[in-house]
N, C-alpha and C positions, 0 to 999 in steps of 0.2 A: 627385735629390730623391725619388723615387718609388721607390728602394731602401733610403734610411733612413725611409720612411714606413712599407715594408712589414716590415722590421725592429724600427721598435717594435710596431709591430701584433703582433707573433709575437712579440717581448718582454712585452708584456701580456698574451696571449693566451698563456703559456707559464705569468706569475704565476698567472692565475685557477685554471688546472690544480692548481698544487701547494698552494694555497691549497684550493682545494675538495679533492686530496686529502690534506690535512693535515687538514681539517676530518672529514671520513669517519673518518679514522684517530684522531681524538680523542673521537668519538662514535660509535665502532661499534654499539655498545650499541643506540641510538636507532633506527640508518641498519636492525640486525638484525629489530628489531621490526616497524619499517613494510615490512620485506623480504615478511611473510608476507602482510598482506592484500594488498600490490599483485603478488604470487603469484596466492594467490586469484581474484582479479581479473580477471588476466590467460588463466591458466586457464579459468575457466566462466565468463566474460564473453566475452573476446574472440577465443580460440579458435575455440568452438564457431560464429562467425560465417562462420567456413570451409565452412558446411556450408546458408548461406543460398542458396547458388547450386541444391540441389536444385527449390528453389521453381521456374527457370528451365529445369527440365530433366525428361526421361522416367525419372525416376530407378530403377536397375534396380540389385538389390543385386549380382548378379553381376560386374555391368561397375564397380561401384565412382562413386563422384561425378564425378571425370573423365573417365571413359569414356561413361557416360551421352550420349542424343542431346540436345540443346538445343531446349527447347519453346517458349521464349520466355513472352510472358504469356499463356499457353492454362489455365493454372490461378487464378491471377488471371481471368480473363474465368468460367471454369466456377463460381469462386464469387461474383462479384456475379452471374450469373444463378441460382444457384441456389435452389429457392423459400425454401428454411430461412434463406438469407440477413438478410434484415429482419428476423426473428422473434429470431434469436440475436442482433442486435445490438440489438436495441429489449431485448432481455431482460436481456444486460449491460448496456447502458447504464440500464436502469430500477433495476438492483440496486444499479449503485455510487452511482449521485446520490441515491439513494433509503439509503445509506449513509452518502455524505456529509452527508446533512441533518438525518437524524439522529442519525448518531455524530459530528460533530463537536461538537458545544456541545458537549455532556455530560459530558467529559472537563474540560471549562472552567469550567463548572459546579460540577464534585466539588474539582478541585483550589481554586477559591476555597472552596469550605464548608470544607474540611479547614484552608485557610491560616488562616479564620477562625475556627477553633474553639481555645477557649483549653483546654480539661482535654485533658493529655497523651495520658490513658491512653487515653480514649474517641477521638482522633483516632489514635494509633496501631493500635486495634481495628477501624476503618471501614475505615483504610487499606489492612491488612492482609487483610480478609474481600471490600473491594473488588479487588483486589490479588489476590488468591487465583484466581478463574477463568481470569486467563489462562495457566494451566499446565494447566489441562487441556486433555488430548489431542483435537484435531477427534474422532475415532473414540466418543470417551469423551459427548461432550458431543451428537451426535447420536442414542448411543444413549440421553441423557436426553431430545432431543426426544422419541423416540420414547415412552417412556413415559412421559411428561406429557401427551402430546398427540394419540396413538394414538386407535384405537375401544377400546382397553381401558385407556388409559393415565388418570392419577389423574383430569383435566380429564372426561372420558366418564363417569367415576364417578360425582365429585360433581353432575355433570348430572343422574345416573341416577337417585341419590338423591333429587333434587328434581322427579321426574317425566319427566324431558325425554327424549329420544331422545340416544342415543348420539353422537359429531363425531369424525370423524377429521381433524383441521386439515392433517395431512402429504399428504392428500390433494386437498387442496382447491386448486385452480390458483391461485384470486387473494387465496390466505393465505400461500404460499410467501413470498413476497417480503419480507414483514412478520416471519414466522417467522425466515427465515436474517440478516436486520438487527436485528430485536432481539434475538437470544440474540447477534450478533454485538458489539453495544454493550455488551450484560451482559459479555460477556467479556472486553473491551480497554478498556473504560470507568477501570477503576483503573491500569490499564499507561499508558493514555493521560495519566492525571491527573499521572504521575510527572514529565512532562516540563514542564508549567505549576506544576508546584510549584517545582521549581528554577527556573523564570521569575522568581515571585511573590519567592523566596527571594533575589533579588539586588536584589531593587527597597529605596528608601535608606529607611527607618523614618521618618525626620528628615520626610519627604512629608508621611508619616500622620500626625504629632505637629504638625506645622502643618495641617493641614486638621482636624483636635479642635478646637485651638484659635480656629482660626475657626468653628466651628459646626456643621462636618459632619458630617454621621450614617453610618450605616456603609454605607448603600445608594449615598449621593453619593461616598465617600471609594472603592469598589468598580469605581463607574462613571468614576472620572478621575483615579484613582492608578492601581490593580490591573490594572484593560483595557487601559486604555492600553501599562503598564509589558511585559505577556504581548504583544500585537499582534504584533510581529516575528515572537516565536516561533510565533504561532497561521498566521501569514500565512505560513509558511515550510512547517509541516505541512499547511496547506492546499493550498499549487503543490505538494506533494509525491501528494498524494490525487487531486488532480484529474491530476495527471500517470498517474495508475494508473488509473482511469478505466476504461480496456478490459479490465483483468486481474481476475477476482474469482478467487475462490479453487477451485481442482477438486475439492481433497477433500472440504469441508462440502457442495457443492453434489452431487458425486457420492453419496457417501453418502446424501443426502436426495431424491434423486430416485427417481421412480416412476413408470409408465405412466399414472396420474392427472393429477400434477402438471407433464410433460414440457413440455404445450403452455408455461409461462409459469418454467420450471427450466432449459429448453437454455439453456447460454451458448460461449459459443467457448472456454471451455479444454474442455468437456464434447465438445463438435463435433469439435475437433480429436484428441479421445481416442478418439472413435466413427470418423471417418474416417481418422486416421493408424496408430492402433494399433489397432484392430478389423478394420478393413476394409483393412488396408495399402496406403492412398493417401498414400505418405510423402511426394510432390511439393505435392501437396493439401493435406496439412495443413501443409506446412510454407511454401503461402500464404498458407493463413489465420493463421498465426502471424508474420510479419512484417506482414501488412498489420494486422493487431494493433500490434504493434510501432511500426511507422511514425505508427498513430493517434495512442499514448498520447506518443512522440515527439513532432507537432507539438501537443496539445494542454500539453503542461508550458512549450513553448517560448511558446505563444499566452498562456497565463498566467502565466508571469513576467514578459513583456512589462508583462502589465497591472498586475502588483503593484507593478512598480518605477515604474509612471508613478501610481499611485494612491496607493501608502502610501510609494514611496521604498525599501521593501525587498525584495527577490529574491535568488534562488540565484546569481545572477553578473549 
């Protein structure tokens, strides 16, 4: 009994084989394409994970990763004690929420004005001008902080004009924060909106032509067609933002920093470039850099939970 069982098992389990590779062999095509990102992927995702165990060790370039002696969590412990600690995580964490609160609407925002604008030309002109800043280069765009906002940049001017004393805002500690989220909104604000338009763009017409008909005006038909119909997709970009959370960006934030504005500009990718590649504490930074990790890890897992029990939709 238990030889013809294991006989069809391995008669079925031999179909699914040739069936899955007759299926490959029919859609190479397909199978070729997705071959490259999950490349990718695998590559500079999951490789480089090889190289997490430094965090755990005296890492010494000579001896190589396995050679190295095992330090256990001694680098871990040297950075919760260390004083720069709090300071760099209250300063990430103050940039991205301070991010997400204001660059999240705004993209949702633009994309209902734009849905709602009926002359072609003038909504494909917004779009496009909106649209337009995020190709410019980090590099490019902080050299326009700088000359907006300098002690000689046009803002210093027009002051100067009117009497007032000179402001160098790049310098100011408790302007930084404000500076690198609003030009950061100005610049991903129409990239953003791309993706709530094609929301908007699938939602059924027939909604809107029945709520005219009963009486609704464009503020009501906005608030319980249009919101509603985006939610998903907004809820989806959100577990995604708040999963990032720990990570701001090193090159706008490097570029813009200065012995001024350090106290409230350090953030851990900045930390980690002063203590891992400055100062070659490669075990060191490569704690702060998982314990990074781990953060934004259980924070995306903490708020998917909650999206799927509030709105019903999540990443899995």
């Amino acid at each position: 009994m238990s030889t013809g069982t294991e006989a069809l098992t391995g008669s079925i389990n031999k179909s699914r084989t040739f069936t899955a590779i007759r299926r490959i062999k029919r859609h190479w095509e397909l199978y070729l394409i997705v071959l490259l990102p999950v490349a990718h992927v695998l590559l500079f995702r999951y490789v480089p994970m090889y190289g997490i165990q430094i965090a755990f060790k005296d890492f010494i370039i000579t001896k190589g990763i396995m050679g190295s002696p095992w330090a256990g969590l001694k680098y871990f412990k040297q950075l919760f004690g260390a004083y720069q600690f709090q300071r760099i995580v209250l300063n990430t964490l103050g940039i991205s929420l301070l991010s997400i609160v204001l660059g999240f609407p705004v993209p949702i925002i633009l994309a209902i004005a734009l849905n709602e604008a009926r002359n072609a030309t003038y909504k494909k002109v917004v779009q496009m001008v909106t649209y337009a800043p995020y190709f410019i280069s980090t590099v490019v765009m902080v050299g326009m902080l700088l000359m907006i906002l300098s002690s000689n940049g046009i803002v210093s001017q027009l002051i100067q004009r009117f009497g007032g004393e000179p402001v160098n805002s790049m310098s100011i500690p408790e302007s930084f924060k404000f500076v690198y989220v609003l030009s950061g909104v100005w610049q991903g604000a129409g990239y953003g909106a791309v993706i709530y338009l094609a929301a908007l763009s699938a939602i059924d017409p027939q909604l809107h032509e029945a709520a005219v008909i009963d009486g609704a005006n464009k503020f009501q038909r906005i608030w319980n067609i249009d919101l509603p119909g985006i939610m998903p997709t907004a809820v989806i970009v959100l577990i995604l933002n708040l999963g990032q959370v720990m990570n701001v960006g090193f090159e706008k934030i490097f570029l813009m920093q200065n012995p001024l504005n350090m106290r409230t500009s350090d953030v851990i990718s900045t930390y980690v470039y002063r203590t891992g590649l400055v100062g070659a504490q490669y075990s060191f930074a490569t704690a702060v850099g998982l314990f990074n990790s781990v953060v934004n890890l259980i924070l995306i897992i903490i708020v998917n939970q909650i999206a799927k029990r509030v709105s019903e939709t999540s990443l899995w």
